[in-house]
C-alpha positions as CSV (number, residue, x, y, z in Angstrom):
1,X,0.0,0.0,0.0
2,X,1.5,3.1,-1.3
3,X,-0.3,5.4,1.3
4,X,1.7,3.8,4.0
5,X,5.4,4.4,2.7
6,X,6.6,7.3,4.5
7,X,5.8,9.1,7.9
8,X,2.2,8.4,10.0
9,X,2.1,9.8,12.8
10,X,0.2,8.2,16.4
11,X,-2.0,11.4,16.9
12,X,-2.3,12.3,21.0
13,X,-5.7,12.8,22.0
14,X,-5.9,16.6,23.5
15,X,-7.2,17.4,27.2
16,X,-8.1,20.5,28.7
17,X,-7.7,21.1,32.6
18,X,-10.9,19.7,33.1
19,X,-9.5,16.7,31.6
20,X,-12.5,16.5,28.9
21,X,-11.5,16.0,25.0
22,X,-10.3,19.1,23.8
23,X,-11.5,19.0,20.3
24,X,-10.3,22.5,19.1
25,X,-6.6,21.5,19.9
26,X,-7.3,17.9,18.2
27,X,-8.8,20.4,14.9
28,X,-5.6,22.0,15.2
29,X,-3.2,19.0,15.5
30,X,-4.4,17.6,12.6
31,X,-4.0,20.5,10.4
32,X,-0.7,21.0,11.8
33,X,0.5,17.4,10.3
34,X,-1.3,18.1,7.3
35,X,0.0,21.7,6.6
36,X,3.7,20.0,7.5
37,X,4.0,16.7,5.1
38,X,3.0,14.2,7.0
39,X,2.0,11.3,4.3
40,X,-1.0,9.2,7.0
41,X,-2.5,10.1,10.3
42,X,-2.9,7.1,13.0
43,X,-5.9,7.1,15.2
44,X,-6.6,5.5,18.8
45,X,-2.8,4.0,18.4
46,X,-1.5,4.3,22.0
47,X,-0.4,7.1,22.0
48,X,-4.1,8.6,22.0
49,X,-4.7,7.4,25.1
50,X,-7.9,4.8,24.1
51,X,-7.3,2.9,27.4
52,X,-8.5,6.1,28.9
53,X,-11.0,6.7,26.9
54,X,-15.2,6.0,26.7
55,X,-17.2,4.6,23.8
56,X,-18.6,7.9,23.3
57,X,-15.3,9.7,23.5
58,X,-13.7,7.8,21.0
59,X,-16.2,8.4,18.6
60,X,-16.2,11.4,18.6
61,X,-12.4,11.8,18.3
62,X,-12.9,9.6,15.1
63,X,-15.2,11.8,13.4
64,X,-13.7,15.3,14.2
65,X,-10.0,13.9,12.8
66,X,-12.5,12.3,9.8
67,X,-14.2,15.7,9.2
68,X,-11.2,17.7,10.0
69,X,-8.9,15.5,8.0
70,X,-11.5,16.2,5.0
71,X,-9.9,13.0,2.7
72,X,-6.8,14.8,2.6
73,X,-4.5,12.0,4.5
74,X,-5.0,8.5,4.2
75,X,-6.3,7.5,7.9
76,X,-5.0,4.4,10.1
77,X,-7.3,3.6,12.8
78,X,-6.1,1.4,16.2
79,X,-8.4,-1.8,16.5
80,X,-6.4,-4.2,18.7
81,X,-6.9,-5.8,22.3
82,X,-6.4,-9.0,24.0
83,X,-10.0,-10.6,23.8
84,X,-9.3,-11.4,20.3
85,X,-13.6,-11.6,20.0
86,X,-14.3,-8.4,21.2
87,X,-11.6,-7.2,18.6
88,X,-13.7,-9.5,15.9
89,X,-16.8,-7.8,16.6
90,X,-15.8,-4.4,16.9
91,X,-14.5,-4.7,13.3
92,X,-17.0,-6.1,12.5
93,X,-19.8,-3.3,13.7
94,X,-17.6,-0.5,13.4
95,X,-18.1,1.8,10.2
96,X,-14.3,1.6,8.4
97,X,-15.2,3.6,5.3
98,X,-13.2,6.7,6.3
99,X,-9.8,4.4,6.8
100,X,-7.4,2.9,4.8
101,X,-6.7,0.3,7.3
102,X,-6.3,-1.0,11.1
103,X,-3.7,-1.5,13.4
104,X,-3.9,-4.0,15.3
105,X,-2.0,-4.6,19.1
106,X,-0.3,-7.8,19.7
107,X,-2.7,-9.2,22.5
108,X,-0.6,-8.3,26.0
109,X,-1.1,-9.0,29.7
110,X,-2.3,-13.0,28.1
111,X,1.1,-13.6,27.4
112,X,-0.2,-16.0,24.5
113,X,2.6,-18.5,22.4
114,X,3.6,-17.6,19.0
115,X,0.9,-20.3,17.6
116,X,-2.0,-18.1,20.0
117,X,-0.7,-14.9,18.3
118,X,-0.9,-16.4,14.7
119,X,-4.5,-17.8,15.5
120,X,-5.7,-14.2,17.1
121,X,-4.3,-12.1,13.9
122,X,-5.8,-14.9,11.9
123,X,-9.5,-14.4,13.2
124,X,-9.0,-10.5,12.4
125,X,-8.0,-11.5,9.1
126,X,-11.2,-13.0,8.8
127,X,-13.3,-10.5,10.2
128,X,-11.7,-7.3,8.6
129,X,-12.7,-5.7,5.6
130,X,-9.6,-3.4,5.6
131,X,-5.7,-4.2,5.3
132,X,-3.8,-4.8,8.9
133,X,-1.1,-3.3,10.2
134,X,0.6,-5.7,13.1
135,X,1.7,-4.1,15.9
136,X,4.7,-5.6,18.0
137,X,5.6,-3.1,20.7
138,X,6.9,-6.3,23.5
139,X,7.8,-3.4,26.1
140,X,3.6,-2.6,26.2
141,X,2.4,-5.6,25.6
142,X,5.3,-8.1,27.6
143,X,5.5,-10.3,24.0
144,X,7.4,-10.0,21.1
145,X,5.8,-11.4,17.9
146,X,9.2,-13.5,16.1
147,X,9.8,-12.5,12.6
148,X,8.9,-16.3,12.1
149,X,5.6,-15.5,13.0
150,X,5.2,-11.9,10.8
151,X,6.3,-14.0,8.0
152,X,4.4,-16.7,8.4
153,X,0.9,-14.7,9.0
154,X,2.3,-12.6,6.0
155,X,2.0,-15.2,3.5
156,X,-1.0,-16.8,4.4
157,X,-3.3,-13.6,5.0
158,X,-3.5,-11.2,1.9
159,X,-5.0,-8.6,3.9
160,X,-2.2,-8.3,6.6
161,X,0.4,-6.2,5.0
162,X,2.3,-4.9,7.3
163,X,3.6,-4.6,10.8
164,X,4.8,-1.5,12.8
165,X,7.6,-3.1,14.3
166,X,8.6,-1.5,17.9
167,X,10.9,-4.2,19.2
168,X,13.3,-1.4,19.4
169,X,15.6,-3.8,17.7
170,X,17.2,-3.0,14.4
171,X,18.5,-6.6,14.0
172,X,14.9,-7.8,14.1
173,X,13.7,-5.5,11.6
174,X,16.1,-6.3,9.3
175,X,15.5,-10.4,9.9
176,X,11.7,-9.1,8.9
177,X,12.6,-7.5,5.8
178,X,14.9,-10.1,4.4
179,X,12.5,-12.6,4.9
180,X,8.8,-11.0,4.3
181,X,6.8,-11.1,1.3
182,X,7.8,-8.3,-2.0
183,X,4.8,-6.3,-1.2
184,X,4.6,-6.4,2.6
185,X,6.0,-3.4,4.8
186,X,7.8,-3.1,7.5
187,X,7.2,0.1,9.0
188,X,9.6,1.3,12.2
189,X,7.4,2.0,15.6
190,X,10.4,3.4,17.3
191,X,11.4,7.2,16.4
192,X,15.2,6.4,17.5
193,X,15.6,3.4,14.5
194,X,13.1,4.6,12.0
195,X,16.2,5.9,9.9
196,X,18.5,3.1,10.1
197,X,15.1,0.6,9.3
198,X,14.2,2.7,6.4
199,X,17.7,2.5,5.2
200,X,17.4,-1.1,5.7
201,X,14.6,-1.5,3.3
202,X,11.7,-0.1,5.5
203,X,9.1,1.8,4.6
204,X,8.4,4.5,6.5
205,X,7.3,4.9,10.4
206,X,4.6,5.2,12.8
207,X,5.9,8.1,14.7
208,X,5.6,10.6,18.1
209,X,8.3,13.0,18.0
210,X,6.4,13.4,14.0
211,X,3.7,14.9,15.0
212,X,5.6,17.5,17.1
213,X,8.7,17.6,14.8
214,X,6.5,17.2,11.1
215,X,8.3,18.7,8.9
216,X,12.2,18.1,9.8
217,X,10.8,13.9,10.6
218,X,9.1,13.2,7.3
219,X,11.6,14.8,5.4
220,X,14.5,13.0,7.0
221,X,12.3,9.6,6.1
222,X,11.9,11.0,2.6
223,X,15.6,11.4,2.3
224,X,15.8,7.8,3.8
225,X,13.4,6.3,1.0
226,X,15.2,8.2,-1.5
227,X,18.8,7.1,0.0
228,X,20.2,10.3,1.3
229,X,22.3,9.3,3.7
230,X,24.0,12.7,4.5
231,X,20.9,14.7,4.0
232,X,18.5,12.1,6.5
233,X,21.3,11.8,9.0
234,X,21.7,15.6,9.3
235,X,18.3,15.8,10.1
236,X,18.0,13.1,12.5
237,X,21.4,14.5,14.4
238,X,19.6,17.7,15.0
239,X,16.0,15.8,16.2
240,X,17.8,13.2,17.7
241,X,17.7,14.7,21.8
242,X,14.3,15.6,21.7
243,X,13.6,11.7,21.1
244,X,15.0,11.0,24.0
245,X,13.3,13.8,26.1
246,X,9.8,12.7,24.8
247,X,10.0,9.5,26.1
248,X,11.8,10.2,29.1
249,X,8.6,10.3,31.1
250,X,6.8,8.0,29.1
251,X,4.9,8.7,25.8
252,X,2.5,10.2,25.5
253,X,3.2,13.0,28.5
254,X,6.4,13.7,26.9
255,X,5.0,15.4,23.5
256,X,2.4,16.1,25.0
257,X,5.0,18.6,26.5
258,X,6.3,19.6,23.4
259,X,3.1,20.1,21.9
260,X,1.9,22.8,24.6
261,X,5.3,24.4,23.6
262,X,3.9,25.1,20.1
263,X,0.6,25.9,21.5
264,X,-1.3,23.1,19.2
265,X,-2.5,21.9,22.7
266,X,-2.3,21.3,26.4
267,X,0.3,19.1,28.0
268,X,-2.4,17.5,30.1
269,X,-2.8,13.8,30.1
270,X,-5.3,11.4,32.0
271,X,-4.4,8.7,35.4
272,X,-2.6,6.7,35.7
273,X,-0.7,8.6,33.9
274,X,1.2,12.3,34.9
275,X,1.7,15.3,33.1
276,X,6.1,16.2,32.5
277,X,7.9,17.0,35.2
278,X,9.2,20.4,35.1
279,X,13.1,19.3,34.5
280,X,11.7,17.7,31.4
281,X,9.4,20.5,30.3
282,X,13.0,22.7,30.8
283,X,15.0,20.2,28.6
284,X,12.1,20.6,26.4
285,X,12.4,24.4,26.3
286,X,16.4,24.4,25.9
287,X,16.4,22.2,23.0
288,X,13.3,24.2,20.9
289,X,15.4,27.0,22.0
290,X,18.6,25.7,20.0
291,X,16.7,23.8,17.8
């Protein structure tokens, strides 16, 4: 899939004091990506705080990015869990018209085998009308899907066509691209590797520091895809800090930080999680300062 080569970003969900949705900063985080060359926006990825999150909330953050977004960027949506038939049925009853596909959590806190992980992306596979994404991230979910198993669900599922791959292990990623399918893409879920995967033979990332950071992080991947070494690591070198500060405190309070520093929205976040610390918020200040 074309529309996924490149830089999507995990959108934060805004919060104002109250702690309620904040819908005008979420109008203007969207544009923001859109006005800066970001290729794909994600949706309810964890970094939107869904866990914290009601029915009714959610839906409502789906359709202002939808109407907001206006069919100008292709749109992910997160549809992932760890009752693999609660996942089934919620793709199944929920309206996917406005994406271009899911992404989908490795089930956590089960602590399924690699066989239960094949068989739960296999019954999404069955129930999904859109392409899938795979989502290893083994420090959220205490798993890590093996590239034997990627490949493996690769093959035998036409509709799973890629994974976001946040092992934070470049060695893995590159196990996955030597060994997947021609047309299936591996797409970096870690800010800190997504150059040296897309120079690798990746195809893009599912970033944070992106959506704070738009147009200096897509344009480093474009450089990557195009393979401009010099020109993508220059960038990166001069981003590479603020990686590091964002998810110092855990993501996503970190650009939530930076965020508030732009004035796209506030830093707030909801428990169990904690807004930045004000060390971080300073680390966050001196680097936009020399940035």
């Amino acid at each position: 899939m074309k529309e996924l080569i490149g830089t999507g970003v995990a959108l934060v969900t805004p919060f104002k004091s109250d702690k309620s949705v904040d819908f005008e900063g979420l109008k203007r985080l969207v544009n923001y990506q859109i006005d800066n060359g970001i290729d794909y926006l994600v949706v309810l990825g964890t970094t939107g705080e869904p866990a914290t999150l009601t029915n009714e909330e959610k839906e409502l953050v789906k359709a202002t990015i939808v109407e907001v977004n206006n069919g100008r960027l292709p749109i992910v949506l997160g549809v992932g869990g760890n009752n693999t038939m609660a996942v089934v049925e919620e793709l199944k009853t929920t309206d996917l018209s406005n994406y271009c596909a899911i992404l989908s959590v490795c089930p956590y806190y089960n602590k399924p085998t690699q066989e239960g992980i094949y068989q739960h992306f296999k019954a999404i596979s069955e129930a999904s009308p859109k392409p899938i994404i795979v989502y290893n991230v083994p420090g959220r979910t205490g798993l890590n899907v093996q590239p034997t198993t990627v490949v493996r669900l690769a093959n035998d599922f036409k509709n799973i066509i890629a994974i976001k791959e946040a092992a934070g292990d470049i060695v893995q990623a590159q196990r996955l691209i030597q060994k997947k399918p021609k047309d299936f893409l591996v797409i970096s879920g870690d800010d800190m590797i997504a150059l040296p995967i897309v120079l690798a033979g990746g195809a893009g990332v599912i970033s944070v520091i992106g959506q704070g950071l738009p147009k200096d992080f897509s344009k480093m991947i474009q450089y990557g895809l195009k393979n401009q070494v010099n020109d993508a690591n220059n960038l990166f070198y001069k981003m590479l800090d603020s990686i590091d500060y964002i998810f110092e405190e855990g993501n996503p309070a970190g650009i939530k930080a930076l965020l508030q520093k732009f004035s796209i929205c506030s830093e707030n976040v909801r428990l169990p999680l904690v807004n930045a610390s004000q060390n971080l918020h300073q680390k966050l200040t001196n680097f936009i300062d020399n940035y």
